[in-house]
N, CA and C atoms of all chains as a GROMACS GRO file, in nm:
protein
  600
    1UNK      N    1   3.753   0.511   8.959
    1UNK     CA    2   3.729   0.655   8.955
    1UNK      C    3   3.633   0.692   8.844
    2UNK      N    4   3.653   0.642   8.704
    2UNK     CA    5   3.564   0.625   8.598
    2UNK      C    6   3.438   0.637   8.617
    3UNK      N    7   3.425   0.487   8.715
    3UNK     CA    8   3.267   0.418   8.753
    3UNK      C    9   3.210   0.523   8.850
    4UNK      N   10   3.287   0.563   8.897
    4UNK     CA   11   3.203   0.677   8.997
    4UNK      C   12   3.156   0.796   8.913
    5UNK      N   13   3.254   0.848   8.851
    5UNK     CA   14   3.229   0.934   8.822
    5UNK      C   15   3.074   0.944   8.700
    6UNK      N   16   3.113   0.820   8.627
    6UNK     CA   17   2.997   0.812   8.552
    6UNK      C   18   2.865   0.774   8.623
    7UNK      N   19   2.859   0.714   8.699
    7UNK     CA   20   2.716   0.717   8.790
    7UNK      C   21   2.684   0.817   8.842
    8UNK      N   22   2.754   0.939   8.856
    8UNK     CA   23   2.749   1.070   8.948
    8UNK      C   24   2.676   1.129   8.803
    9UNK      N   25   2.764   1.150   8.674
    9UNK     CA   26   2.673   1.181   8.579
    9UNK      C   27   2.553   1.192   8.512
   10UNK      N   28   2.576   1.026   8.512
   10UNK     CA   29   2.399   0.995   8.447
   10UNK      C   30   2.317   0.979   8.537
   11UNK      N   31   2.319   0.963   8.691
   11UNK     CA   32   2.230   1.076   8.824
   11UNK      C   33   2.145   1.185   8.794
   12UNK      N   34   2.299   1.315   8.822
   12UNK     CA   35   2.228   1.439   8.749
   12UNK      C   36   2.178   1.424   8.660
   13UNK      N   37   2.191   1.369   8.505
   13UNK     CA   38   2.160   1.430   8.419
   13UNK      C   39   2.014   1.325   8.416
   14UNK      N   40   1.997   1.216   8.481
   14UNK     CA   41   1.864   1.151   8.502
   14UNK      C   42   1.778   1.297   8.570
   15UNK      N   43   1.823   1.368   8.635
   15UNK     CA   44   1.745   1.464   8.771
   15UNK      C   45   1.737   1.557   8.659
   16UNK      N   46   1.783   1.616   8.549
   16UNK     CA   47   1.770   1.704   8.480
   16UNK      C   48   1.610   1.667   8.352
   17UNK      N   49   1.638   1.517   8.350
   17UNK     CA   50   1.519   1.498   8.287
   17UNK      C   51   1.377   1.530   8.359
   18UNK      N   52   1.406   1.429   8.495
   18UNK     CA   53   1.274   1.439   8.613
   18UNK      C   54   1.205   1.576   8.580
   19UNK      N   55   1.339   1.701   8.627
   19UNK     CA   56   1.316   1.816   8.642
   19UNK      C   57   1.216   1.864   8.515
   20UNK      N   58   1.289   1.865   8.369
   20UNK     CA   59   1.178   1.889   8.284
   20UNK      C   60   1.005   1.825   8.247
   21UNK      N   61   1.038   1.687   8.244
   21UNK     CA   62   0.886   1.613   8.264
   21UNK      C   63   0.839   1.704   8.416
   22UNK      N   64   0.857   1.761   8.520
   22UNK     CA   65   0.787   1.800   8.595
   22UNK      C   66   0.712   1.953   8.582
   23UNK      N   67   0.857   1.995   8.505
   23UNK     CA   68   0.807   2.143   8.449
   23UNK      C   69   0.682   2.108   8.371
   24UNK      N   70   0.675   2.015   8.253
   24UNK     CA   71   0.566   1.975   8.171
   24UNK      C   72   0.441   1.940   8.192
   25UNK      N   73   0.429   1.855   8.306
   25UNK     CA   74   0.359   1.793   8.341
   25UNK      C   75   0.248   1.843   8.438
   26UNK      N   76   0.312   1.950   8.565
   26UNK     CA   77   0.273   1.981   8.623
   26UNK      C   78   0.155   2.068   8.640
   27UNK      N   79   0.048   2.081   8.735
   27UNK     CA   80  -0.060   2.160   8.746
   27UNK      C   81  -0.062   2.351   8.685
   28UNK      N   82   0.020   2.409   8.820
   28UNK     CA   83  -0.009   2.513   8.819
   28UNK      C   84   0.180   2.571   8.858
   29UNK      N   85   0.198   2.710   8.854
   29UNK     CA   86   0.351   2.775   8.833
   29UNK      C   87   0.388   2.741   8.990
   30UNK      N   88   0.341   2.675   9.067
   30UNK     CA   89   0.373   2.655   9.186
   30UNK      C   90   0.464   2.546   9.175
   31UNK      N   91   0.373   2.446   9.167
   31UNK     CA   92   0.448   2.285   9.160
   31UNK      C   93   0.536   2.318   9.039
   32UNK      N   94   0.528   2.381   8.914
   32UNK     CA   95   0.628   2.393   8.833
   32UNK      C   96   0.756   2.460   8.914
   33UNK      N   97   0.745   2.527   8.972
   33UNK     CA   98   0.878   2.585   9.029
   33UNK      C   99   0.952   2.494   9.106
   34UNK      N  100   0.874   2.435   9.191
   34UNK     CA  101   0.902   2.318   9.259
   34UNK      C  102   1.019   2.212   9.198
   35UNK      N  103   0.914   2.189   9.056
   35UNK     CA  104   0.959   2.067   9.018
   35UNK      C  105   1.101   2.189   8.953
   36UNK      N  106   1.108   2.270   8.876
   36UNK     CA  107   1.237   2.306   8.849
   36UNK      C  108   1.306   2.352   8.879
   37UNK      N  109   1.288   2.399   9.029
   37UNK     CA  110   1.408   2.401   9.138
   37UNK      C  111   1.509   2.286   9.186
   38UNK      N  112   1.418   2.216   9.273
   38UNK     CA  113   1.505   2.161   9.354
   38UNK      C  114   1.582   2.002   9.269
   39UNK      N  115   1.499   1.928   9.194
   39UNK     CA  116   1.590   1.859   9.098
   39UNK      C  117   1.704   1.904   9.027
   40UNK      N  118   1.670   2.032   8.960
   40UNK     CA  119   1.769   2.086   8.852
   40UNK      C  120   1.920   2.130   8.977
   41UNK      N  121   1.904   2.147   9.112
   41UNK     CA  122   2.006   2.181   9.171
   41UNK      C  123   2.058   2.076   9.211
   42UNK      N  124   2.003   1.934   9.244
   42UNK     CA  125   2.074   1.828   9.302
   42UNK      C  126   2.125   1.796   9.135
   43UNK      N  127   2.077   1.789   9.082
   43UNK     CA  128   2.132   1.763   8.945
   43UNK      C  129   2.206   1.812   8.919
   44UNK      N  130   2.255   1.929   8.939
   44UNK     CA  131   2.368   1.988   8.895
   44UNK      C  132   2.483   1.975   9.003
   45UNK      N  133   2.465   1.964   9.109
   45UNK     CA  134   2.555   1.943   9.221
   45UNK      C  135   2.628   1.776   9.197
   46UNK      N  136   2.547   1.724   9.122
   46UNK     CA  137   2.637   1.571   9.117
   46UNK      C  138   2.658   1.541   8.965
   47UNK      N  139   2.624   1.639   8.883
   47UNK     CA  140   2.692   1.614   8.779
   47UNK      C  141   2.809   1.743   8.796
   48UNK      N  142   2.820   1.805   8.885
   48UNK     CA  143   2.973   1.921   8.881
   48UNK      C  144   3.035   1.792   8.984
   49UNK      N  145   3.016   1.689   9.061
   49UNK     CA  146   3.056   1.665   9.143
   49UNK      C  147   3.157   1.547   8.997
   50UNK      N  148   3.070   1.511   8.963
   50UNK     CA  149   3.097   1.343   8.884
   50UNK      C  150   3.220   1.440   8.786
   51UNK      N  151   3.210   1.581   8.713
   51UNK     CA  152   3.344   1.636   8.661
   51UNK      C  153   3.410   1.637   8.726
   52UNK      N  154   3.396   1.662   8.804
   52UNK     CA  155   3.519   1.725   8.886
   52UNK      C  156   3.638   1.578   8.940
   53UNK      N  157   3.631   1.456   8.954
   53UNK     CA  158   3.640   1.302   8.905
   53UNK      C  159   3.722   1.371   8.756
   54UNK      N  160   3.679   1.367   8.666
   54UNK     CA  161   3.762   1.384   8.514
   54UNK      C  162   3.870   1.459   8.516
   55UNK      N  163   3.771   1.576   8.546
   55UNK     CA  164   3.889   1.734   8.523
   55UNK      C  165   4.000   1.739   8.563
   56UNK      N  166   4.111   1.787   8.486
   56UNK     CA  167   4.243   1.806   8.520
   56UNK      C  168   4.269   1.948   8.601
   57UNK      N  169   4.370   2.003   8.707
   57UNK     CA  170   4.389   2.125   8.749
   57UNK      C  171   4.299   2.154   8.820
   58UNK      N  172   4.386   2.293   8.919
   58UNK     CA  173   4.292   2.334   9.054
   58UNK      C  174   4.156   2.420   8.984
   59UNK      N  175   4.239   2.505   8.899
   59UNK     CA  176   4.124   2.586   8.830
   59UNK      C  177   4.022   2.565   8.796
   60UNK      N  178   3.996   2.408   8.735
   60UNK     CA  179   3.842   2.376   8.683
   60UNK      C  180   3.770   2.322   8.831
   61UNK      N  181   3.888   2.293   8.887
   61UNK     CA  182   3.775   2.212   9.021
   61UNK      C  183   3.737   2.360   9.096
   62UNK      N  184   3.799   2.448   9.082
   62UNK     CA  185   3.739   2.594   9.167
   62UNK      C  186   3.616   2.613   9.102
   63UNK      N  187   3.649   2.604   8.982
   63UNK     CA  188   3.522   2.690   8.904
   63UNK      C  189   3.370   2.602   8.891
   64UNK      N  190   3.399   2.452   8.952
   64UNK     CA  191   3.296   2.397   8.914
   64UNK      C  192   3.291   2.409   9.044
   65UNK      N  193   3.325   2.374   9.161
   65UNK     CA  194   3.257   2.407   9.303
   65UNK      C  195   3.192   2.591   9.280
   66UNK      N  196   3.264   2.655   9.216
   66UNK     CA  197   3.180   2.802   9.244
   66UNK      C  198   3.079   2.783   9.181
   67UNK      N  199   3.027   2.713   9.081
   67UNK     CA  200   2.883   2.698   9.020
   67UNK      C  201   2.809   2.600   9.080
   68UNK      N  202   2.826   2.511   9.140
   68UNK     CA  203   2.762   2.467   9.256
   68UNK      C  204   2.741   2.567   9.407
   69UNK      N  205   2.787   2.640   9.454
   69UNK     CA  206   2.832   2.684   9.536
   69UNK      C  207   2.690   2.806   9.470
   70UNK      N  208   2.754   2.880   9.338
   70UNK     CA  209   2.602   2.998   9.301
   70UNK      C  210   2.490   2.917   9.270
   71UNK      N  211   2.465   2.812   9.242
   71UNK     CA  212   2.354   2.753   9.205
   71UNK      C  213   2.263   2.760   9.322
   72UNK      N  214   2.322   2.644   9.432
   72UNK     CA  215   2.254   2.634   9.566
   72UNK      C  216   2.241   2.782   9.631
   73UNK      N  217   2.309   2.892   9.570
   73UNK     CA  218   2.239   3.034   9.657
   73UNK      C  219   2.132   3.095   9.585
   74UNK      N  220   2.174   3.063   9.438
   74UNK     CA  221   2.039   3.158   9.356
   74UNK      C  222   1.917   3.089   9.311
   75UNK      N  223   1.941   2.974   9.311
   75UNK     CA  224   1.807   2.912   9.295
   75UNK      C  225   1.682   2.872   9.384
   76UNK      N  226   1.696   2.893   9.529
   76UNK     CA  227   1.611   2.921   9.634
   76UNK      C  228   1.520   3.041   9.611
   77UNK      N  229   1.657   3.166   9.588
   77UNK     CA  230   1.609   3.289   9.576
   77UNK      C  231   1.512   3.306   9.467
   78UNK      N  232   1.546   3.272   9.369
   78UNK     CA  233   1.482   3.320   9.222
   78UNK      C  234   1.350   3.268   9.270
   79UNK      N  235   1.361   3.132   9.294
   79UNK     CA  236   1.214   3.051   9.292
   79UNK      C  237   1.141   3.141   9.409
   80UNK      N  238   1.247   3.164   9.515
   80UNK     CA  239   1.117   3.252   9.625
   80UNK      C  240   1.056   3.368   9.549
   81UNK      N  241   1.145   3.478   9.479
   81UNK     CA  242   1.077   3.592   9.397
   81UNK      C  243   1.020   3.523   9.310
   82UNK      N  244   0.989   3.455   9.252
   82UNK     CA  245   0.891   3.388   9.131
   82UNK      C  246   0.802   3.361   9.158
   83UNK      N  247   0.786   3.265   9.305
   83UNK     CA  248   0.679   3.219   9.323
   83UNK      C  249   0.568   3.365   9.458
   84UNK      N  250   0.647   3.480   9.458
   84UNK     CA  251   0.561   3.545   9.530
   84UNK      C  252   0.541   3.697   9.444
   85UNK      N  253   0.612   3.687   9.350
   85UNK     CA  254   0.521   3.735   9.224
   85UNK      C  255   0.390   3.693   9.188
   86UNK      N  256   0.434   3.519   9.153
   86UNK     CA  257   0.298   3.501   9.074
   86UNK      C  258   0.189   3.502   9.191
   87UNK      N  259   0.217   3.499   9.316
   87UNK     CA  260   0.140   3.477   9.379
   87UNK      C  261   0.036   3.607   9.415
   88UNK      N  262   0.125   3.722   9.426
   88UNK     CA  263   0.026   3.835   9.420
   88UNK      C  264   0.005   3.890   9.302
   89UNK      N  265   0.001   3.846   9.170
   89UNK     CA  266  -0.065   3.830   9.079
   89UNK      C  267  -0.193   3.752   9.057
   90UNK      N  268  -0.197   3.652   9.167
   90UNK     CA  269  -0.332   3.559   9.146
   90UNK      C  270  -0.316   3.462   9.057
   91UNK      N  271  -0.238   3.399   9.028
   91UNK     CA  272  -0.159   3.279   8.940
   91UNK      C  273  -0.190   3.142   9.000
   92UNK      N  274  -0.274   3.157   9.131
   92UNK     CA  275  -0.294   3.001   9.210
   92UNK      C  276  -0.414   2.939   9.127
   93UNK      N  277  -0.379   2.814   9.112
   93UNK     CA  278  -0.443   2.728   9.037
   93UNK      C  279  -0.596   2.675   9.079
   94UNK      N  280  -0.671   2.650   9.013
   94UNK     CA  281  -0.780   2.606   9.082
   94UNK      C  282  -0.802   2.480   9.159
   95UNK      N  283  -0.695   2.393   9.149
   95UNK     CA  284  -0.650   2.291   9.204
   95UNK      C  285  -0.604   2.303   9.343
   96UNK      N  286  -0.607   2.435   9.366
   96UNK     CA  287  -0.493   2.461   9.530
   96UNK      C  288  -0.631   2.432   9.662
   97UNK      N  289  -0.562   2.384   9.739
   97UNK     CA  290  -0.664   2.311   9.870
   97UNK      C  291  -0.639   2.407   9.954
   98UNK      N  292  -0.549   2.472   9.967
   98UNK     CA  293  -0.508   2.581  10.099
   98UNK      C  294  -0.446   2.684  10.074
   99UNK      N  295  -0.450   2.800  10.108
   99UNK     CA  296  -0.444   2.924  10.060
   99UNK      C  297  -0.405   2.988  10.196
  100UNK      N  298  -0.260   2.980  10.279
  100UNK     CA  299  -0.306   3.040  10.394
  100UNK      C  300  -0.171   3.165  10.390
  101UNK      N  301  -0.228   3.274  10.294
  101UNK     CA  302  -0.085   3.363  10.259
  101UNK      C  303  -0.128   3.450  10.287
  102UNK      N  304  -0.327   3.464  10.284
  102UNK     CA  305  -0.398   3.579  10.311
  102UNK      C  306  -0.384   3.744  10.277
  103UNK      N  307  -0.373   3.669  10.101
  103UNK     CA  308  -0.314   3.780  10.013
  103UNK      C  309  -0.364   3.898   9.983
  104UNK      N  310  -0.293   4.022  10.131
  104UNK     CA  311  -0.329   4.161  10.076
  104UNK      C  312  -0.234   4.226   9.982
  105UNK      N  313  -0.266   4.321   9.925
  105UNK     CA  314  -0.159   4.391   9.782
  105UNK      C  315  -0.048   4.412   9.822
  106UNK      N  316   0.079   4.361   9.745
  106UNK     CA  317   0.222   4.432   9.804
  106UNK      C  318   0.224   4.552   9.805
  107UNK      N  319   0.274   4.673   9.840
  107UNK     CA  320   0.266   4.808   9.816
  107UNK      C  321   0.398   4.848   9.738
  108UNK      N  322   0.361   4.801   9.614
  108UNK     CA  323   0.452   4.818   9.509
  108UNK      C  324   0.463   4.962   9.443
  109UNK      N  325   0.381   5.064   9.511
  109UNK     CA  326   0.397   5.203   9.498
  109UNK      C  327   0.529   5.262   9.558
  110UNK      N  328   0.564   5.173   9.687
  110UNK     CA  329   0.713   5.239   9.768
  110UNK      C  330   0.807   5.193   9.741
  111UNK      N  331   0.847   5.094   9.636
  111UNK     CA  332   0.943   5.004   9.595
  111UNK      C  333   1.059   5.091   9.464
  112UNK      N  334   0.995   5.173   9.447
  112UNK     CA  335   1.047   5.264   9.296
  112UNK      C  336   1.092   5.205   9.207
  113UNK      N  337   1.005   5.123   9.145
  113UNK     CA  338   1.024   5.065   9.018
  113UNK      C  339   0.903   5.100   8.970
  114UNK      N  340   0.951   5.113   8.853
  114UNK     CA  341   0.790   5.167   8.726
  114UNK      C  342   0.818   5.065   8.567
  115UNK      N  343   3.327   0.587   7.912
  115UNK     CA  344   3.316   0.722   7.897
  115UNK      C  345   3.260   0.797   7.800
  116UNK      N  346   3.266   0.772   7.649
  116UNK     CA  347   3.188   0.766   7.525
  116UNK      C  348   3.053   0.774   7.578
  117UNK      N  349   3.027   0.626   7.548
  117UNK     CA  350   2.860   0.600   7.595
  117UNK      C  351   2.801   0.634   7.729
  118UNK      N  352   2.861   0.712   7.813
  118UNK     CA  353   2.815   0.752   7.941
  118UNK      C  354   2.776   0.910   7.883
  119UNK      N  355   2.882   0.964   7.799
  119UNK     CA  356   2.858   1.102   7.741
  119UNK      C  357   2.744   1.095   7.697
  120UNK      N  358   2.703   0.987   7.586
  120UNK     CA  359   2.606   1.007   7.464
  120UNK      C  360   2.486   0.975   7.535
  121UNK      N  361   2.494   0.902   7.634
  121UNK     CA  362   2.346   0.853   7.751
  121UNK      C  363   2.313   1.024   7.806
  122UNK      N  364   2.416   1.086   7.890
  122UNK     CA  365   2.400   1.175   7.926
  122UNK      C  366   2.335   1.271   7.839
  123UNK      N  367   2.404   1.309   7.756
  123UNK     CA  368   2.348   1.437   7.661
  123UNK      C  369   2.197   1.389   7.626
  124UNK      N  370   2.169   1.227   7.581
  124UNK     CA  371   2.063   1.242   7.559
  124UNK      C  372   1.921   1.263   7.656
  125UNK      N  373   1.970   1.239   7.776
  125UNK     CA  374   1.896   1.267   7.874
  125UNK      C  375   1.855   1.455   7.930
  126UNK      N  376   1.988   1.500   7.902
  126UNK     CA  377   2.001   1.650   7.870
  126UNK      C  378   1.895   1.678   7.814
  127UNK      N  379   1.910   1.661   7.644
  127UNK     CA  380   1.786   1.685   7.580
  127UNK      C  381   1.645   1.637   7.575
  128UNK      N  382   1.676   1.535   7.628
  128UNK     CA  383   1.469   1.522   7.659
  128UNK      C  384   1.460   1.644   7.789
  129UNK      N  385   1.558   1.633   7.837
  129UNK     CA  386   1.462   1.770   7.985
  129UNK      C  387   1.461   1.878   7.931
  130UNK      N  388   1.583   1.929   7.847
  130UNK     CA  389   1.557   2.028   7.756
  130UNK      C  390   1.411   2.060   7.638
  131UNK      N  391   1.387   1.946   7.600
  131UNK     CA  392   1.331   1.928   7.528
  131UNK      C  393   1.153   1.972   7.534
  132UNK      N  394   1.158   1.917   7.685
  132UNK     CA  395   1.026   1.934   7.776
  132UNK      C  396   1.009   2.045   7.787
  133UNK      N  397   1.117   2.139   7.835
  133UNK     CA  398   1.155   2.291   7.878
  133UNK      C  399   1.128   2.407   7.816
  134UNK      N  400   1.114   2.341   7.663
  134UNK     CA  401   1.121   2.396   7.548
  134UNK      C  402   0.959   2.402   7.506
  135UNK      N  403   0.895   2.307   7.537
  135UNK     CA  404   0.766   2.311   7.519
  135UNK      C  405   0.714   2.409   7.640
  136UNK      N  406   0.742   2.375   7.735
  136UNK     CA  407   0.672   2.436   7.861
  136UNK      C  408   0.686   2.658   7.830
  137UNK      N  409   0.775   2.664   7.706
  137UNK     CA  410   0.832   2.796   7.737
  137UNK      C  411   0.718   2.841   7.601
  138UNK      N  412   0.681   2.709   7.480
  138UNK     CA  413   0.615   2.770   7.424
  138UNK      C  414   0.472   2.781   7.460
  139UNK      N  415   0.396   2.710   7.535
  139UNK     CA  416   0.275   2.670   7.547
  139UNK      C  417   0.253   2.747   7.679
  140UNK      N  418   0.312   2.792   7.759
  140UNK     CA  419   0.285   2.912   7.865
  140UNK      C  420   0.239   2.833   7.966
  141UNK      N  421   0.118   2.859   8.019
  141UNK     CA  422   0.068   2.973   7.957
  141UNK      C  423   0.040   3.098   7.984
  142UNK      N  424   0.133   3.148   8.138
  142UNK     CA  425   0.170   3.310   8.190
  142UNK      C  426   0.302   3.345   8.125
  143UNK      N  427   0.340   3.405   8.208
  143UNK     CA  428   0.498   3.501   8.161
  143UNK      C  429   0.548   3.396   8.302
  144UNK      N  430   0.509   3.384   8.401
  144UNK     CA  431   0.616   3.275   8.453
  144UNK      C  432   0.638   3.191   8.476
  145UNK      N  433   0.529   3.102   8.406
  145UNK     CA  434   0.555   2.933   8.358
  145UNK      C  435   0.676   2.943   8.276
  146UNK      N  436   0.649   3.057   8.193
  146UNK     CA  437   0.766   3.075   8.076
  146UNK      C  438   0.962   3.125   8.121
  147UNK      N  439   0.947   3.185   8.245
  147UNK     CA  440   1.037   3.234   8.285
  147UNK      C  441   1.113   3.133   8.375
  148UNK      N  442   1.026   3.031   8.439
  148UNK     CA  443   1.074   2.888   8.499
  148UNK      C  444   1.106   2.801   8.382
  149UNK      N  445   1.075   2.833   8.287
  149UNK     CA  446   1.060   2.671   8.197
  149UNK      C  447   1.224   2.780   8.183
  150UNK      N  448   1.270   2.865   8.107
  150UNK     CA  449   1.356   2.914   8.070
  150UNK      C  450   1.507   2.911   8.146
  151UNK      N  451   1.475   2.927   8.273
  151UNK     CA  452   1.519   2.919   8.376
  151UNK      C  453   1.598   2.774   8.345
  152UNK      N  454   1.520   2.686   8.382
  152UNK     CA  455   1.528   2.545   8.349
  152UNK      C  456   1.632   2.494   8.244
  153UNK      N  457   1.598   2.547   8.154
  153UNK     CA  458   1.667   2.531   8.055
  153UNK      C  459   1.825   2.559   8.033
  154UNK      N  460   1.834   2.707   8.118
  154UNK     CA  461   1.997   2.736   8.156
  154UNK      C  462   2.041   2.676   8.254
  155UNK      N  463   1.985   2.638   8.352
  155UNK     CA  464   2.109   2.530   8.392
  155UNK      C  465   2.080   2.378   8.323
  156UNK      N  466   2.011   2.339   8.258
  156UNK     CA  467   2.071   2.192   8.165
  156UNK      C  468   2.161   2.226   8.062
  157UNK      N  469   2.182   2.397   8.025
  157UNK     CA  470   2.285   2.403   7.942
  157UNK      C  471   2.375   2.403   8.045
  158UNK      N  472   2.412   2.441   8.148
  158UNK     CA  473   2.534   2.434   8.207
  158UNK      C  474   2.548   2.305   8.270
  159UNK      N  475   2.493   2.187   8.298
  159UNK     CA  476   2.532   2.073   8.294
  159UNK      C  477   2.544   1.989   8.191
  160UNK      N  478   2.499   2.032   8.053
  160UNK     CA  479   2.584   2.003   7.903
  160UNK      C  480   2.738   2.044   7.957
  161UNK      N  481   2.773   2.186   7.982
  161UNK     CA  482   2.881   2.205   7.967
  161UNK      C  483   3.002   2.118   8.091
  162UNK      N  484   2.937   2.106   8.184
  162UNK     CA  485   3.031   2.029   8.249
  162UNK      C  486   3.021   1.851   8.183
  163UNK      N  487   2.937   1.818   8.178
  163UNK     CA  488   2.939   1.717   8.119
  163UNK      C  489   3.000   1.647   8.010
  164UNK      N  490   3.047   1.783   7.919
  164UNK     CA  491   3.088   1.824   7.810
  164UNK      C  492   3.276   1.847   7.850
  165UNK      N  493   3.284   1.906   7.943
  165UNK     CA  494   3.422   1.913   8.017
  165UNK      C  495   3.481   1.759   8.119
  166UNK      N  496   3.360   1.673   8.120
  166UNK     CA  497   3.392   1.567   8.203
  166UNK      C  498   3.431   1.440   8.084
  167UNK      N  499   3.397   1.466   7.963
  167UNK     CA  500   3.429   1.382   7.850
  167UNK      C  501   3.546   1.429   7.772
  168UNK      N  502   3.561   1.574   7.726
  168UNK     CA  503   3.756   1.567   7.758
  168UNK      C  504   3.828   1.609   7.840
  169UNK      N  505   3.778   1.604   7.944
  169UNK     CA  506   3.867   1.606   8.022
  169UNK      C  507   3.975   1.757   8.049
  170UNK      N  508   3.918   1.808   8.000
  170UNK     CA  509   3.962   1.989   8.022
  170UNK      C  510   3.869   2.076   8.046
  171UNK      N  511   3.945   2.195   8.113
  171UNK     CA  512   3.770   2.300   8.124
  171UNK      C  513   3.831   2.400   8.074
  172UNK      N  514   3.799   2.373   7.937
  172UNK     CA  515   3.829   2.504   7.877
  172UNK      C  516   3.685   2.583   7.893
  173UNK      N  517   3.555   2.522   7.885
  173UNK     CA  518   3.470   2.584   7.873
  173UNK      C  519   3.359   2.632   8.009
  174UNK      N  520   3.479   2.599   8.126
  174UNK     CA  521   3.417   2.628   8.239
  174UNK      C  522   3.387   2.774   8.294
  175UNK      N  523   3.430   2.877   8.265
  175UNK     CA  524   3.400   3.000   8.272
  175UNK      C  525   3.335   3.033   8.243
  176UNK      N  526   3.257   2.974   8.119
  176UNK     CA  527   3.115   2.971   8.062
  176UNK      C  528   2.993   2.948   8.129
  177UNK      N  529   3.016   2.878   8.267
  177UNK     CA  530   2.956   2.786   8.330
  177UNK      C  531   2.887   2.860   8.472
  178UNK      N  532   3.042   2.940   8.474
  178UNK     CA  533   2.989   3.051   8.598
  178UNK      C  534   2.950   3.164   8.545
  179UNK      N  535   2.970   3.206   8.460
  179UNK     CA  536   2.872   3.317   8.388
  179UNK      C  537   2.738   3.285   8.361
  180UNK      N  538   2.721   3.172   8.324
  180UNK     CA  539   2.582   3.166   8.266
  180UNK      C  540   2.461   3.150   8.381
  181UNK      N  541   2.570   3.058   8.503
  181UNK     CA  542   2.521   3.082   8.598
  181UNK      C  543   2.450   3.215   8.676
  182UNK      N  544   2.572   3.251   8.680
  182UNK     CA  545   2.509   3.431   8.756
  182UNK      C  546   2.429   3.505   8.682
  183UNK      N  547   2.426   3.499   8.522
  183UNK     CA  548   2.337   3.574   8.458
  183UNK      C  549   2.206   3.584   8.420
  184UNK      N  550   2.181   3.414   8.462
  184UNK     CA  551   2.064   3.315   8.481
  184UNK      C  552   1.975   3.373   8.559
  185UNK      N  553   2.037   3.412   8.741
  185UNK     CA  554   2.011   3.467   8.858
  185UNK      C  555   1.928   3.583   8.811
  186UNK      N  556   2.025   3.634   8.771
  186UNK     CA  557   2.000   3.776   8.738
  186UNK      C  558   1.828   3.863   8.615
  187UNK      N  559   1.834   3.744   8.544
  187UNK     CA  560   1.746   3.788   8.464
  187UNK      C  561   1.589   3.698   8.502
  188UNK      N  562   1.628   3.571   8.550
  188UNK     CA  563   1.527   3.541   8.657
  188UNK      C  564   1.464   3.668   8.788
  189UNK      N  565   1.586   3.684   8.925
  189UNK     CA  566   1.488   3.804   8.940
  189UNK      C  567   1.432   3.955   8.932
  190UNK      N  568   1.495   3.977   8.772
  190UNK     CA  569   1.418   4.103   8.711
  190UNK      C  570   1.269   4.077   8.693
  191UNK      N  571   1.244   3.946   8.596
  191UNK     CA  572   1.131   3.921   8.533
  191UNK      C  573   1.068   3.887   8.646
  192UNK      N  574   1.075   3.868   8.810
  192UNK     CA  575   1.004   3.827   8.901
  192UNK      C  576   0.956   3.957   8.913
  193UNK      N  577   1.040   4.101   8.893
  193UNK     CA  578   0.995   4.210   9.007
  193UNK      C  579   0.905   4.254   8.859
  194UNK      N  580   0.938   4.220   8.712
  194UNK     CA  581   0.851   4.257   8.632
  194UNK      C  582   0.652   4.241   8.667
  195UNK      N  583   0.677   4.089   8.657
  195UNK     CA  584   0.521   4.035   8.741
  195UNK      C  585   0.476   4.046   8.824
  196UNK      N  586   0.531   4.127   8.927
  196UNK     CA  587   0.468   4.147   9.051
  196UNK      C  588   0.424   4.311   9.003
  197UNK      N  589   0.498   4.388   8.916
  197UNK     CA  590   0.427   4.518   8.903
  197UNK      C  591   0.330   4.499   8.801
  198UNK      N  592   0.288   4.421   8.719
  198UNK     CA  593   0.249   4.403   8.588
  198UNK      C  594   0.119   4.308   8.585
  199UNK      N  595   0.135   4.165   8.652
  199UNK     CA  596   0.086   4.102   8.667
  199UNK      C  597   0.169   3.973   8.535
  200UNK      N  598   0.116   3.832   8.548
  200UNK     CA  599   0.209   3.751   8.509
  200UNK      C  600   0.083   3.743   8.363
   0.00000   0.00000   0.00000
């Protein structure tokens, strides 16, 4: 149970490194999102998985499936509003080969935020 | 279990570590808001990680808060840059 659990650990927390060298490394806020999305969530899904192996009581195993459980819902989301912010901001890198979003202005006049 | 902790955390902090650069060196507002991003959930896999080495969760409530609040201030600063520019 140990051995599992510790390979489930140092997994994620290997995917938590990936995730940052990619944030670092990377071109433009695109591939950065990329890279710190979808690692940082498998990473966290198998290091709540590899606790949950340790943890004593129903309570911690609820609470670590519910943070797996909000992770995999809000981190799609965030990265979709992030990445279509920067995008109608003009944030695409000069590196980008294809552009097919055919970016006219959001009409952020009807939205009522100031 | 020890040395699986101390491997772990240190792996924590190099991604942290990276995260930390990426938030100072920008170079928009949402390189900075991803790198940041980033950064709260490797603190919340400190904390389970941290709960998987003794073996109690006392500090798991911490875990779902930081979570949802993470969400939350991620997509403000999205609807910030889209009115503002990044």
């Amino acid at each position: 149970m140990t051995v599992i659990a510790s390979c489930l650990l140092l997994a994620g927390c290997a995917l938590a490194l990936l995730a940052g060298v990619g944030v670092l490394r990377l071109h433009d806020v695109f591939g950065r999102i990329h890279a710190a999305t979808k690692p940082s969530s498998l990473g966290l899904l198998l290091v709540c998985l590899g606790a949950g192996f340790l943890v004593q009581g129903v309570t911690a195993t609820t609470q670590l499936v519910a943070v797996v459980i909000l992770q995999l819902f809000t981190a799609p989301v965030g990265a979709h509003l992030l990445g279509r912010a920067s995008y109608y901001s003009g944030l695409l890198g000069s590196r980008t080969v294809l552009d097919e979003g055919n970016k006219p202005i959001p009409d952020s006049s009807q939205d009522g935020i100031d | 279990m020890t040395t699986v902790s101390v491997v772990c955390f240190t792996l924590l902090s190099l991604g942290a570590l990276a995260a930390t650069i990426r938030v100072v060196i920008g170079p928009s507002l949402a390189d900075r808001i991803i790198a940041a991003d980033l950064l709260l959930t490797v603190f919340v896999m400190g904390i389970a990680v941290q709960a998987a080495r003794t073996g109690d969760g006392l500090y798991l409530p911490v875990m779902v808060v930081v979570a949802l609040v993470g969400f939350l201030g991620t997509s403000i600063v999205a609807r910030l840059i889209e009115k503002r520019g990044g």
